[in-house]
PDB file with SEQRES, HELIX, SHEET and CRYST1 records, atoms N, CA, C and O in Angstrom:
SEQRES   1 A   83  UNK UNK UNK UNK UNK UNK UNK UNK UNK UNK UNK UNK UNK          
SEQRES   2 A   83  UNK UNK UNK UNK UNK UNK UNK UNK UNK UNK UNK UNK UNK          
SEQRES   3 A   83  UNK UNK UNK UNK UNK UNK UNK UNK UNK UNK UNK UNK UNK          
SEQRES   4 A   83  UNK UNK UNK UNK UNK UNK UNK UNK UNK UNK UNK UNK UNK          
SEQRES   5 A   83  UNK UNK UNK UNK UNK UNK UNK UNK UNK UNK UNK UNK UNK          
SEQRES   6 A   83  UNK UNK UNK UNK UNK UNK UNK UNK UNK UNK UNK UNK UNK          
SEQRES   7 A   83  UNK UNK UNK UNK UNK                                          
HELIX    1 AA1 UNK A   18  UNK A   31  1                                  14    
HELIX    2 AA2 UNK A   47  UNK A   53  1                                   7    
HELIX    3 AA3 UNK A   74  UNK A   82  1                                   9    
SHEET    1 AA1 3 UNK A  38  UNK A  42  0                                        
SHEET    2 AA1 3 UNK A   9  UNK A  13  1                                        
SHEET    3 AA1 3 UNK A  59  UNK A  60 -1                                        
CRYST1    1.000    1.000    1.000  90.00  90.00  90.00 P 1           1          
ATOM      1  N   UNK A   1      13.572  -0.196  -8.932  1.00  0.00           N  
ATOM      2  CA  UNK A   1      13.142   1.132  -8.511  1.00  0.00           C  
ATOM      3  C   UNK A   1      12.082   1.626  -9.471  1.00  0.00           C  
ATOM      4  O   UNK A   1      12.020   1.173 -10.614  1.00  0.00           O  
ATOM      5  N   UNK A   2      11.333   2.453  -9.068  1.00  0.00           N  
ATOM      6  CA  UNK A   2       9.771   2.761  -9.947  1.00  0.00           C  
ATOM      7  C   UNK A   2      10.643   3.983 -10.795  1.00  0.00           C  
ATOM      8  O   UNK A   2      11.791   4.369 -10.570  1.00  0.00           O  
ATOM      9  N   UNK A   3       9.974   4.307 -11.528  1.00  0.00           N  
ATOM     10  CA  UNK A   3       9.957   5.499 -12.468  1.00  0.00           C  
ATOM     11  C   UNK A   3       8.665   6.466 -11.877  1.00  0.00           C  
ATOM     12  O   UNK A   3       7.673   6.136 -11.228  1.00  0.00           O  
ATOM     13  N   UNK A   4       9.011   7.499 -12.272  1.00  0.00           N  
ATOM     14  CA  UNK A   4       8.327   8.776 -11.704  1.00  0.00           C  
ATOM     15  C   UNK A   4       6.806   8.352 -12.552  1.00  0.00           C  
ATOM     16  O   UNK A   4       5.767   8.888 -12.166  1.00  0.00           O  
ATOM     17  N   UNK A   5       6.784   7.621 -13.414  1.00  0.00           N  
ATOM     18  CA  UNK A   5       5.068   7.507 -13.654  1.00  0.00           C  
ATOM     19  C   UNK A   5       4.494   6.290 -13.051  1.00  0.00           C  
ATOM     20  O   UNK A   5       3.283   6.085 -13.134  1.00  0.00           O  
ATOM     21  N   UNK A   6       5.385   5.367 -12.374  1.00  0.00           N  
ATOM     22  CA  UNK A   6       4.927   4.610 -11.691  1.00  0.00           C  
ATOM     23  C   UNK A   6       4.752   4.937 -10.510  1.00  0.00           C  
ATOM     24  O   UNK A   6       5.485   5.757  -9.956  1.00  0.00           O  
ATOM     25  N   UNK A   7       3.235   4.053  -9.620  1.00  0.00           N  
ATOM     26  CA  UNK A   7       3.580   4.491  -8.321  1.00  0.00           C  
ATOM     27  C   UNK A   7       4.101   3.711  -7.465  1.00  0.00           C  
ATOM     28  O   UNK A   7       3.991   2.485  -7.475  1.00  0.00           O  
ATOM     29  N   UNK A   8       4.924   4.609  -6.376  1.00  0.00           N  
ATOM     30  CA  UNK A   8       5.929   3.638  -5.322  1.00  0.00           C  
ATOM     31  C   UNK A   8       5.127   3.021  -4.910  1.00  0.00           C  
ATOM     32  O   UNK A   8       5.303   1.808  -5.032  1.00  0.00           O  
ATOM     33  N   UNK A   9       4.104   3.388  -4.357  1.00  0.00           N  
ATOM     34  CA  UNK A   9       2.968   2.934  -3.224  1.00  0.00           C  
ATOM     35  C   UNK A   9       2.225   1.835  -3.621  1.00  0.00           C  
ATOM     36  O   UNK A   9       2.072   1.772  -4.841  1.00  0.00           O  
ATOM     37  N   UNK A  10       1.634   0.804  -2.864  1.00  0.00           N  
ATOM     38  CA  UNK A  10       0.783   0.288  -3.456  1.00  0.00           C  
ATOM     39  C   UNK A  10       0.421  -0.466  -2.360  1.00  0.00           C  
ATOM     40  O   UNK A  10       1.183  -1.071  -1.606  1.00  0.00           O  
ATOM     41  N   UNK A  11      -1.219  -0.374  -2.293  1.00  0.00           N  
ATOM     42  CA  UNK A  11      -1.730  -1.169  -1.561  1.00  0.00           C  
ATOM     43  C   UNK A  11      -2.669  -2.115  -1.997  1.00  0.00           C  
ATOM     44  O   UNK A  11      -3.475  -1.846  -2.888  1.00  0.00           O  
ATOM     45  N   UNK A  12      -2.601  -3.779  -1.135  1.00  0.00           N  
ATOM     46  CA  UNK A  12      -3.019  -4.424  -1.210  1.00  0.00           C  
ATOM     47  C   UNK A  12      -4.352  -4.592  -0.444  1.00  0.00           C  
ATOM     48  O   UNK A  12      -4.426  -4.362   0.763  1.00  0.00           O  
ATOM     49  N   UNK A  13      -5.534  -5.052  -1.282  1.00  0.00           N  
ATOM     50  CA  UNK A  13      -6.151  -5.349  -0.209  1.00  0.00           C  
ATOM     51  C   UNK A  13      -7.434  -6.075  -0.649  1.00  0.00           C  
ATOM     52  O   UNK A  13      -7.303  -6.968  -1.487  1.00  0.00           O  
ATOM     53  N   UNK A  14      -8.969  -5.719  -0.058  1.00  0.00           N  
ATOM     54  CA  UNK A  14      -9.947  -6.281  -0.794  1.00  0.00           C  
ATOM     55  C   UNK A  14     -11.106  -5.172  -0.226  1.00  0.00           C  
ATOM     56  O   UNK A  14     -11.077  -4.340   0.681  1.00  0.00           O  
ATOM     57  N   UNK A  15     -12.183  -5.594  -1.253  1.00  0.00           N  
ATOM     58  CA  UNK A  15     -13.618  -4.590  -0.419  1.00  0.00           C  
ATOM     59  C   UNK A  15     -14.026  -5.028   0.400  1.00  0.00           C  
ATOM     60  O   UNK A  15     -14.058  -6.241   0.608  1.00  0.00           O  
ATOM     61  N   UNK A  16     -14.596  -3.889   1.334  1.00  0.00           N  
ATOM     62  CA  UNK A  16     -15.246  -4.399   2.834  1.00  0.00           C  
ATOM     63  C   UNK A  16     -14.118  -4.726   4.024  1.00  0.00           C  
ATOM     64  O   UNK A  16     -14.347  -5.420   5.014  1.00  0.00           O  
ATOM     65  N   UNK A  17     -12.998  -4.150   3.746  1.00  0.00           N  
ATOM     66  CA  UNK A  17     -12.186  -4.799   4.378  1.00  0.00           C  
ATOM     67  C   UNK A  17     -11.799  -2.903   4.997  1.00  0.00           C  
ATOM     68  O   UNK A  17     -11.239  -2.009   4.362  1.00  0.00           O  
ATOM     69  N   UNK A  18     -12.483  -2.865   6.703  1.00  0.00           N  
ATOM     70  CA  UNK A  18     -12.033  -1.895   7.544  1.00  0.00           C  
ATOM     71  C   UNK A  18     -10.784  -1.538   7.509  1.00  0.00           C  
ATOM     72  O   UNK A  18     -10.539  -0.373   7.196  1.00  0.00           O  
ATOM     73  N   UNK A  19      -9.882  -2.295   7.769  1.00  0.00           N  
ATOM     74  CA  UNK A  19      -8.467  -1.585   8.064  1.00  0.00           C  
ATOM     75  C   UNK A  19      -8.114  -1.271   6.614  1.00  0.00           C  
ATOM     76  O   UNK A  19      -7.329  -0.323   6.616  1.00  0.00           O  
ATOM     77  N   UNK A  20      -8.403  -1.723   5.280  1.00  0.00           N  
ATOM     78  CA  UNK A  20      -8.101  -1.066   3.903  1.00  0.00           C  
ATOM     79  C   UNK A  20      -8.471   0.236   3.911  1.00  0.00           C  
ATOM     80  O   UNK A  20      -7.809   1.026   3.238  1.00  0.00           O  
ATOM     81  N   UNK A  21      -9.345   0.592   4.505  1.00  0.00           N  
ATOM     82  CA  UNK A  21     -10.526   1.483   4.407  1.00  0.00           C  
ATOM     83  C   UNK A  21      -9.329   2.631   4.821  1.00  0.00           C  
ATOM     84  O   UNK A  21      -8.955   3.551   4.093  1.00  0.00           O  
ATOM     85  N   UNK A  22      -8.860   2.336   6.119  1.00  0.00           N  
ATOM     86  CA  UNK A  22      -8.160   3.103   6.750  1.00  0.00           C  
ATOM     87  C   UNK A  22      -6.430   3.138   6.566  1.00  0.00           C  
ATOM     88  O   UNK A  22      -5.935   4.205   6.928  1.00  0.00           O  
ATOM     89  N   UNK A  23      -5.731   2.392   6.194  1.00  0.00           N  
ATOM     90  CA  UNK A  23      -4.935   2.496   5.484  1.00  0.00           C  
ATOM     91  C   UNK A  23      -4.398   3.342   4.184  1.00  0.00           C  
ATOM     92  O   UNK A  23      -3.231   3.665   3.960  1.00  0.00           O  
ATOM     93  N   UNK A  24      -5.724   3.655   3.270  1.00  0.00           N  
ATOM     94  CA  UNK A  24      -6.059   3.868   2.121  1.00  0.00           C  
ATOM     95  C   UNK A  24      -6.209   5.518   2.200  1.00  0.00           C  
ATOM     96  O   UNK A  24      -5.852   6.154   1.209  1.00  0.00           O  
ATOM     97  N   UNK A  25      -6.570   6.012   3.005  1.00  0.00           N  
ATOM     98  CA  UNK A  25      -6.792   7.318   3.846  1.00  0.00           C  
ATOM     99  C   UNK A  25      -5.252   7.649   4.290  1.00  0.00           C  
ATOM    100  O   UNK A  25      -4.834   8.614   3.649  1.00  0.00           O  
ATOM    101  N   UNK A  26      -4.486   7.226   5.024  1.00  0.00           N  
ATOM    102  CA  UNK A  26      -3.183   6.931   5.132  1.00  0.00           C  
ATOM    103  C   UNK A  26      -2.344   7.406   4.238  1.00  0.00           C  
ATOM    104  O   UNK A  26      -2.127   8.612   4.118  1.00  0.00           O  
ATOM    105  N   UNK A  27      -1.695   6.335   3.398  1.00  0.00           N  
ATOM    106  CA  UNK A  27      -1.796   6.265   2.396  1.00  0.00           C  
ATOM    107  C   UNK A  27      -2.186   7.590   1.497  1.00  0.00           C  
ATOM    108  O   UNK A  27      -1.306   8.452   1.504  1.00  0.00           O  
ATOM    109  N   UNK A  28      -2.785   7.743   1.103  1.00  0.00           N  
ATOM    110  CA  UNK A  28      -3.030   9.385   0.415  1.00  0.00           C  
ATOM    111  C   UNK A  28      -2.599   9.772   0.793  1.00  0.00           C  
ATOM    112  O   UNK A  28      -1.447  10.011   0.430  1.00  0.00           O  
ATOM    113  N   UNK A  29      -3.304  10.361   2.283  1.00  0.00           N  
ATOM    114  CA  UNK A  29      -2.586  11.275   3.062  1.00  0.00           C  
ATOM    115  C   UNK A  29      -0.857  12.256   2.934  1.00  0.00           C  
ATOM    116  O   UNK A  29      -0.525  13.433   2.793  1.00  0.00           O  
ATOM    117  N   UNK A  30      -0.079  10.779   3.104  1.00  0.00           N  
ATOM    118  CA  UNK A  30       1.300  10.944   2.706  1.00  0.00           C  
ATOM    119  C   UNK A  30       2.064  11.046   1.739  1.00  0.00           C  
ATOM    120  O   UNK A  30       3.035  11.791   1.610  1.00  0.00           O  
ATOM    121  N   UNK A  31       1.371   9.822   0.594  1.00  0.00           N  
ATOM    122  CA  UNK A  31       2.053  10.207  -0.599  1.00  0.00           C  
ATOM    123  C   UNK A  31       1.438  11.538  -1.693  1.00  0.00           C  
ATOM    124  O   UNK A  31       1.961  11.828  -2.769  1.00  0.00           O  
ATOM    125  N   UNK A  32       0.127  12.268  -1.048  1.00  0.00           N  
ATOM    126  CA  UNK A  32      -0.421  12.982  -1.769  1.00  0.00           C  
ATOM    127  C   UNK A  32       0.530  14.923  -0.936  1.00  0.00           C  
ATOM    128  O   UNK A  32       0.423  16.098  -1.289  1.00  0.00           O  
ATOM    129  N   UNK A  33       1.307  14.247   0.167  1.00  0.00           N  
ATOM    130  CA  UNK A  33       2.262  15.359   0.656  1.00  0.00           C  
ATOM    131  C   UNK A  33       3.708  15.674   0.486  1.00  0.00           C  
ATOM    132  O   UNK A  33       4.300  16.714   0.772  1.00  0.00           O  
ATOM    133  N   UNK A  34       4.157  14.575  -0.033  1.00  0.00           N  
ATOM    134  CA  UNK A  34       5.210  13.961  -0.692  1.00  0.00           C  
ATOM    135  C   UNK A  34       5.127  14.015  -2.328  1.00  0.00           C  
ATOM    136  O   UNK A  34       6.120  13.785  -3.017  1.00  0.00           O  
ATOM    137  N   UNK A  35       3.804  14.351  -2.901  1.00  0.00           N  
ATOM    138  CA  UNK A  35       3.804  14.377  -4.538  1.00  0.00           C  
ATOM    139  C   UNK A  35       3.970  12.910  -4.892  1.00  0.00           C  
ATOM    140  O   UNK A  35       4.684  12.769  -5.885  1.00  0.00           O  
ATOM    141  N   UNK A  36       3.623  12.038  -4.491  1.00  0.00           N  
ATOM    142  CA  UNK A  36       3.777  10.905  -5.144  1.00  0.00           C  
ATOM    143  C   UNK A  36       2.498  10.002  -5.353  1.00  0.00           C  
ATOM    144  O   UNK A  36       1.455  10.384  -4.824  1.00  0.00           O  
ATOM    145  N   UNK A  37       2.500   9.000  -5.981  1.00  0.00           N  
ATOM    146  CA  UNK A  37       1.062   8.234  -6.232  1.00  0.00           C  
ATOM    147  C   UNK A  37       1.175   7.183  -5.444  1.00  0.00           C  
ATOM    148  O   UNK A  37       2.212   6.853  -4.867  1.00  0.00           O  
ATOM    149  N   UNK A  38      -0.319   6.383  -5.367  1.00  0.00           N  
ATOM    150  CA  UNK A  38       0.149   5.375  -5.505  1.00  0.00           C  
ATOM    151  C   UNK A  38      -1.184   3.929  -5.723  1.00  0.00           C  
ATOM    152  O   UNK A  38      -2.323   4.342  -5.502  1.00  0.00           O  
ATOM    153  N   UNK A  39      -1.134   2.924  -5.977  1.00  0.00           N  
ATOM    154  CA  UNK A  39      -2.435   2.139  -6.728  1.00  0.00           C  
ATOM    155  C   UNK A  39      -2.924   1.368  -5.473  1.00  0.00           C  
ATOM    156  O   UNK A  39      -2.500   1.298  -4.319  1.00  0.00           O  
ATOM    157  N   UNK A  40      -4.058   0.770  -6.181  1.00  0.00           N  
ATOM    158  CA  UNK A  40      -4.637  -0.191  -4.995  1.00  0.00           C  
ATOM    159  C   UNK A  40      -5.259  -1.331  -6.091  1.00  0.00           C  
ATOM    160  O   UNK A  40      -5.965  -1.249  -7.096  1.00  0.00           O  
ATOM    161  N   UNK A  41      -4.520  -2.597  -5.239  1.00  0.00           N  
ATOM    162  CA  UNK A  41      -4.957  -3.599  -6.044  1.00  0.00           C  
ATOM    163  C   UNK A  41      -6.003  -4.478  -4.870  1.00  0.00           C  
ATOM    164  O   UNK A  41      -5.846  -4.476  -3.649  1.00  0.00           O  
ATOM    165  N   UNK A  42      -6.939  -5.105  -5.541  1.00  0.00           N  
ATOM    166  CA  UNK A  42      -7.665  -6.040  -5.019  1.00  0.00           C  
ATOM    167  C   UNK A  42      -7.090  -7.453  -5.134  1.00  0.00           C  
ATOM    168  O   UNK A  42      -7.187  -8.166  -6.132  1.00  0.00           O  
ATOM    169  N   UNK A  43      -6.644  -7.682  -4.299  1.00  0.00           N  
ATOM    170  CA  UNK A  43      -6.181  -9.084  -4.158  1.00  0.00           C  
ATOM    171  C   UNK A  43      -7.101 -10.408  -4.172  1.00  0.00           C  
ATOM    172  O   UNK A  43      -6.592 -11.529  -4.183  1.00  0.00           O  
ATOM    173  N   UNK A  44      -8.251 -10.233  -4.172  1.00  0.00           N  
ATOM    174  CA  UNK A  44      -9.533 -11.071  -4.896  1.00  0.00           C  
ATOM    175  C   UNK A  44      -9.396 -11.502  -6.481  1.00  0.00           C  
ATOM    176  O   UNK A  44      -9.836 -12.577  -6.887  1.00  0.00           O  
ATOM    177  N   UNK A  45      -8.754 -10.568  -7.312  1.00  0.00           N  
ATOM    178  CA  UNK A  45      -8.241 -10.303  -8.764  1.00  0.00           C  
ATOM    179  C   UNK A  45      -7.139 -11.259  -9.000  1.00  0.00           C  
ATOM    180  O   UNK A  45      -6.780 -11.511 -10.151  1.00  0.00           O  
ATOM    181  N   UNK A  46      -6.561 -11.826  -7.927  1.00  0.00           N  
ATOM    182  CA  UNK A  46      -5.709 -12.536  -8.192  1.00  0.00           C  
ATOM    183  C   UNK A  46      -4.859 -13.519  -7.217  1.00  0.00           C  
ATOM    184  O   UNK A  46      -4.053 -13.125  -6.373  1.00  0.00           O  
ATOM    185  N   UNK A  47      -5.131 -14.633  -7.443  1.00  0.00           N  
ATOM    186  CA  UNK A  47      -4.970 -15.991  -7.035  1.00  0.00           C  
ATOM    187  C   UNK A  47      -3.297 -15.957  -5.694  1.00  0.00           C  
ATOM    188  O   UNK A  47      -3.203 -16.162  -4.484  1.00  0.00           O  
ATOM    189  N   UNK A  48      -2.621 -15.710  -6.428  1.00  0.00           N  
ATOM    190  CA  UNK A  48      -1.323 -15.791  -6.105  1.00  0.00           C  
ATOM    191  C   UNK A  48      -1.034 -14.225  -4.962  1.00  0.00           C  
ATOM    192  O   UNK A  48      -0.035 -14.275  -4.245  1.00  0.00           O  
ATOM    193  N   UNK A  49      -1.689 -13.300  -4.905  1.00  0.00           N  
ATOM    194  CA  UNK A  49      -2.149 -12.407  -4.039  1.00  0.00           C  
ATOM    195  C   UNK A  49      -2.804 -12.698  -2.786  1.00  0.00           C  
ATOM    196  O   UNK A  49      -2.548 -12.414  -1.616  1.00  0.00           O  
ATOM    197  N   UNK A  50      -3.715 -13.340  -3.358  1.00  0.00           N  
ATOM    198  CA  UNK A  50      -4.877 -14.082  -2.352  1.00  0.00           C  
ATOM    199  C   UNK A  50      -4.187 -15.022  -1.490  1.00  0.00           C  
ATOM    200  O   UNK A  50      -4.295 -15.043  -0.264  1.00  0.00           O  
ATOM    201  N   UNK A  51      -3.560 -15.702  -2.106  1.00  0.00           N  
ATOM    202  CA  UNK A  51      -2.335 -16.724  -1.154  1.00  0.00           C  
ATOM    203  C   UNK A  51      -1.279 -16.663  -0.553  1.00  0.00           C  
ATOM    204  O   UNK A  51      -0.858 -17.525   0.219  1.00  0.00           O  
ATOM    205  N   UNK A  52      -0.619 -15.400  -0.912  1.00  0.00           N  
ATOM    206  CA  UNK A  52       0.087 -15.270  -0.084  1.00  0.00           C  
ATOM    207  C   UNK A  52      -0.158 -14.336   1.151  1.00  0.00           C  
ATOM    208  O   UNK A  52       0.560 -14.471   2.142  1.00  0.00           O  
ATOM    209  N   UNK A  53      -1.203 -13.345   1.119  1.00  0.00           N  
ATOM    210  CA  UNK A  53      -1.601 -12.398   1.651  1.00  0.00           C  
ATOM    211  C   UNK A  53      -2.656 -12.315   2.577  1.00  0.00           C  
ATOM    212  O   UNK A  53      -2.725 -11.638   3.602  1.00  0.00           O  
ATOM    213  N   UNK A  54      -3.499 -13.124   2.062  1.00  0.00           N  
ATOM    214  CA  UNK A  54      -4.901 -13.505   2.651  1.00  0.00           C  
ATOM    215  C   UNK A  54      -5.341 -13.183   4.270  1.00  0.00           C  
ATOM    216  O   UNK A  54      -6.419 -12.671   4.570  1.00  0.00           O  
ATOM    217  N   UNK A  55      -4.438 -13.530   5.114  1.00  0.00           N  
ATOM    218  CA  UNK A  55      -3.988 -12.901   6.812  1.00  0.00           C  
ATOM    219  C   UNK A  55      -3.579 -12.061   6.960  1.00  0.00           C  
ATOM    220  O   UNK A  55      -3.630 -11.787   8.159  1.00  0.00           O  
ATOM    221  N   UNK A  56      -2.936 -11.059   6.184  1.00  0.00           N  
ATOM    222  CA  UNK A  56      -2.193  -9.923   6.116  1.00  0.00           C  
ATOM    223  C   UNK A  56      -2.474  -8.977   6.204  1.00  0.00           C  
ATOM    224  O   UNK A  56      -1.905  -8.111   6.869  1.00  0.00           O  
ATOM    225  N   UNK A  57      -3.977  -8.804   5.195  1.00  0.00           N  
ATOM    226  CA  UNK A  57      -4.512  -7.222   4.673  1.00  0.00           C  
ATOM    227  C   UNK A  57      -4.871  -6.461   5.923  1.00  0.00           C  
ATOM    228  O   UNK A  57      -5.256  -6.839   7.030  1.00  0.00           O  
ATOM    229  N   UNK A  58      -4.601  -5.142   5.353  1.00  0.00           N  
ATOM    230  CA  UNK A  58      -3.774  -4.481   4.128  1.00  0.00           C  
ATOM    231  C   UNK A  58      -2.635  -4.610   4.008  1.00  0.00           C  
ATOM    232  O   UNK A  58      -1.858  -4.130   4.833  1.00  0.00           O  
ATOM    233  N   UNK A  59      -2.199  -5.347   2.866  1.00  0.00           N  
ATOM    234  CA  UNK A  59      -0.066  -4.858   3.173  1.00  0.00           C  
ATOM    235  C   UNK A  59       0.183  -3.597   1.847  1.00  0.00           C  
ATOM    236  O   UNK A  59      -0.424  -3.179   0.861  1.00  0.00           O  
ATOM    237  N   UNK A  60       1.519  -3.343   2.597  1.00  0.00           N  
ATOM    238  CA  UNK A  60       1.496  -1.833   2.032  1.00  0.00           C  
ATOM    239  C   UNK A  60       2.925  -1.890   0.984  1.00  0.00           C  
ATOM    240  O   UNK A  60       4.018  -1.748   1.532  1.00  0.00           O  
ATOM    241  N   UNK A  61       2.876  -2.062  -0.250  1.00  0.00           N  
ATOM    242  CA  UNK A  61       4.150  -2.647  -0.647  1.00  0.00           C  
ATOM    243  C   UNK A  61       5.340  -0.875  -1.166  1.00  0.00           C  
ATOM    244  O   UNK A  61       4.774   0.130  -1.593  1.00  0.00           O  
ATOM    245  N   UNK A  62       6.572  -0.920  -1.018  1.00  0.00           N  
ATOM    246  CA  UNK A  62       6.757   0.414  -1.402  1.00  0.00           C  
ATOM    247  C   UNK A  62       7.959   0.229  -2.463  1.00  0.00           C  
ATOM    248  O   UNK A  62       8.973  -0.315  -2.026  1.00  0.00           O  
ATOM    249  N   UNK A  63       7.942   0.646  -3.864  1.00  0.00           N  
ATOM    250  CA  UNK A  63       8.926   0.094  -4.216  1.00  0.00           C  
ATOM    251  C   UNK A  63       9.095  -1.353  -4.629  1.00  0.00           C  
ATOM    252  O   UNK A  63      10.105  -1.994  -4.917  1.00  0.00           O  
ATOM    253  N   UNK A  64       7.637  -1.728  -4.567  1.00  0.00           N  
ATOM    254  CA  UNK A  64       7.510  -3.201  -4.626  1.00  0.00           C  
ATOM    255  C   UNK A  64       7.619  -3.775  -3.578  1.00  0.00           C  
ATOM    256  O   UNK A  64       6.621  -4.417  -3.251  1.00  0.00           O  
ATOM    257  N   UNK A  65       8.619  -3.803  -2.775  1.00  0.00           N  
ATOM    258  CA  UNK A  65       8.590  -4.131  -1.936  1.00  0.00           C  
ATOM    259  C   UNK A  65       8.195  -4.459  -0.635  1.00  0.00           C  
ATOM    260  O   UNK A  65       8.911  -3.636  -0.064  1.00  0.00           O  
ATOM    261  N   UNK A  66       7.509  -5.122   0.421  1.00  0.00           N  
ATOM    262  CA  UNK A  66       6.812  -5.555   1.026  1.00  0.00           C  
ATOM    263  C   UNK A  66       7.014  -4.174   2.713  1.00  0.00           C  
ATOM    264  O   UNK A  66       7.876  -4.235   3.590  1.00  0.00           O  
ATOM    265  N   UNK A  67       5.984  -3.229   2.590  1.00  0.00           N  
ATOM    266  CA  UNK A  67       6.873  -2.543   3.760  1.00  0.00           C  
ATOM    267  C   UNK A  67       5.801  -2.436   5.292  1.00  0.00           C  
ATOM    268  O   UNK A  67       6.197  -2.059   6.395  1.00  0.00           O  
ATOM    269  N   UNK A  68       4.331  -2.905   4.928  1.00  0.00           N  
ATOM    270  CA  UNK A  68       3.922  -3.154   6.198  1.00  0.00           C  
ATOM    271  C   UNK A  68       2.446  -3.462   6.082  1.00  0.00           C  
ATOM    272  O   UNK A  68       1.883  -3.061   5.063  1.00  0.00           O  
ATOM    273  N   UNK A  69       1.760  -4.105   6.966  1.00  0.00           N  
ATOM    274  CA  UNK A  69       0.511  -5.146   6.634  1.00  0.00           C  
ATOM    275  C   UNK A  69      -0.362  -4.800   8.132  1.00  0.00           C  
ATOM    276  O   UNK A  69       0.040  -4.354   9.207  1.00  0.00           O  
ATOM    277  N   UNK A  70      -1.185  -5.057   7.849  1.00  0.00           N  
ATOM    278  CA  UNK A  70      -2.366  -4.432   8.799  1.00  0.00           C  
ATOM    279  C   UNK A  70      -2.711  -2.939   9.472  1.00  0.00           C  
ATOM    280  O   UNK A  70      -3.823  -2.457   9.688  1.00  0.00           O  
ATOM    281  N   UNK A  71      -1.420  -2.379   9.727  1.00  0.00           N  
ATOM    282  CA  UNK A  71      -2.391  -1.035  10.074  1.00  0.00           C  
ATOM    283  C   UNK A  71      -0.396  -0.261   9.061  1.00  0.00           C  
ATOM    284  O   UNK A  71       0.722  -0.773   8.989  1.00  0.00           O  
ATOM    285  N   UNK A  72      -0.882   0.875   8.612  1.00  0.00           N  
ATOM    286  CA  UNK A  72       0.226   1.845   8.273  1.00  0.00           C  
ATOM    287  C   UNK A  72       0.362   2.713   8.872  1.00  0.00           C  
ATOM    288  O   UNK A  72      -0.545   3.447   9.263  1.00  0.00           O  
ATOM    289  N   UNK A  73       1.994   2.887   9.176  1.00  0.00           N  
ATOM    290  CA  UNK A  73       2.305   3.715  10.178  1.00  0.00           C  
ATOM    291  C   UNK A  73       2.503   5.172   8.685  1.00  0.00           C  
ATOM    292  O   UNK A  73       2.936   4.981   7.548  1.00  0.00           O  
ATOM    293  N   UNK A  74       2.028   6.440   9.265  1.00  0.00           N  
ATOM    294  CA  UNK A  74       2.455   7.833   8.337  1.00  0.00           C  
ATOM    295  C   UNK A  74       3.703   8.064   8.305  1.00  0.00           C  
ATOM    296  O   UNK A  74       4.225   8.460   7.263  1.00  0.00           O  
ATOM    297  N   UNK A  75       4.440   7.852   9.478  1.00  0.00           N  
ATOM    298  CA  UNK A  75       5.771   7.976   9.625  1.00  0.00           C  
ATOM    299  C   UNK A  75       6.518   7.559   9.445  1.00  0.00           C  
ATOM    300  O   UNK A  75       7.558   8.132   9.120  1.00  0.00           O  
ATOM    301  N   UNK A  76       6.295   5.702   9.624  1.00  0.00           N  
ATOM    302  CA  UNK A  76       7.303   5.093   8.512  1.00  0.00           C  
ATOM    303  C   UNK A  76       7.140   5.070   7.046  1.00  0.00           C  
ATOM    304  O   UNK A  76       8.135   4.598   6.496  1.00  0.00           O  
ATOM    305  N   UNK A  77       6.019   5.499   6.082  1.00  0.00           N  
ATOM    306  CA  UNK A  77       5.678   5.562   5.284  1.00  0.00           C  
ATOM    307  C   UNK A  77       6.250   6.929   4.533  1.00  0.00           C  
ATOM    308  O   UNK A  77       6.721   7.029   3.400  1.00  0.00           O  
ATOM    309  N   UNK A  78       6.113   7.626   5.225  1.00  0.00           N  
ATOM    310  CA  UNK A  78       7.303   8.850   4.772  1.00  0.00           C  
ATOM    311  C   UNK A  78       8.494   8.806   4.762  1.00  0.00           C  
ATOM    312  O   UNK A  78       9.264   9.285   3.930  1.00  0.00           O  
ATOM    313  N   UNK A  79       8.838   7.895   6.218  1.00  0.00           N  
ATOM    314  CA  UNK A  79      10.573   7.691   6.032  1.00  0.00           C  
ATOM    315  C   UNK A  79      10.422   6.521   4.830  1.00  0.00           C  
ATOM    316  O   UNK A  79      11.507   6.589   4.252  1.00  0.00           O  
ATOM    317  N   UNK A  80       9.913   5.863   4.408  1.00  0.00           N  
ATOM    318  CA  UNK A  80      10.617   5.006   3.328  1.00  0.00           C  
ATOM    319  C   UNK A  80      10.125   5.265   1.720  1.00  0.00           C  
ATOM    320  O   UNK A  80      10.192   4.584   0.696  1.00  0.00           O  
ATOM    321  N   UNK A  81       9.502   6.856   2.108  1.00  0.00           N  
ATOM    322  CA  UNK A  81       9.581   7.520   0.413  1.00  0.00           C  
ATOM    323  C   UNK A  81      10.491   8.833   0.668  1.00  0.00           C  
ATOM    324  O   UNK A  81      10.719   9.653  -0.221  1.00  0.00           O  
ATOM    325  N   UNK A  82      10.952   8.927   1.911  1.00  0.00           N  
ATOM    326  CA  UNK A  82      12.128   9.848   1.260  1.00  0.00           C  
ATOM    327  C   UNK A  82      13.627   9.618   1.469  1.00  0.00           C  
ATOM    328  O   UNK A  82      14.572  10.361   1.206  1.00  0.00           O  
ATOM    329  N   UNK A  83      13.598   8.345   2.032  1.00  0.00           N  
ATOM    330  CA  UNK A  83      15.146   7.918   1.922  1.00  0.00           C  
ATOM    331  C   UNK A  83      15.812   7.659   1.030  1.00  0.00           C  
ATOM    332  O   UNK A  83      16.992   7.357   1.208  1.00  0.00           O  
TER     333      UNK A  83                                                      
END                                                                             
């Protein structure tokens, strides 16, 4: 589980990449209504990202955990930062 200076959120993704674009917008959106953060990593930065993910982007991890890849829903994204 994150600590309050970590953020739950985190998205994966790369530049130039449309649906990041829009995800990322998302993303704010919710956790910036909810008070919470959250990072964006470039998965270009790193090998083992790149491989497992590469078909995926954007995935949206919450909690670390893996919670949804190509488009983000607001609504499940809220239900799984305030459950």
């Amino acid at each position: 589980m994150a600590t309050s200076s970590e953020p739950r959120v985190t998205l994966i993704g790369k530049p130039g990449c449309h649906l990041c674009d829009v995800a990322r917008e998302v993303i704010a959106a919710v956790t910036a209504e909810l008070g919470e953060t959250f990072q964006e990593v470039n998965m270009l930065d790193d090998a083992d990202l790149t491989a497992r993910y590469a078909e995926m982007i954007p995935v949206t991890l919450v909690d670390g955990a893996q919670h949804d890849y190509w488009r983000v829903s607001a609504d499940r994204l809220r239900a799984a930062l305030t459950e």
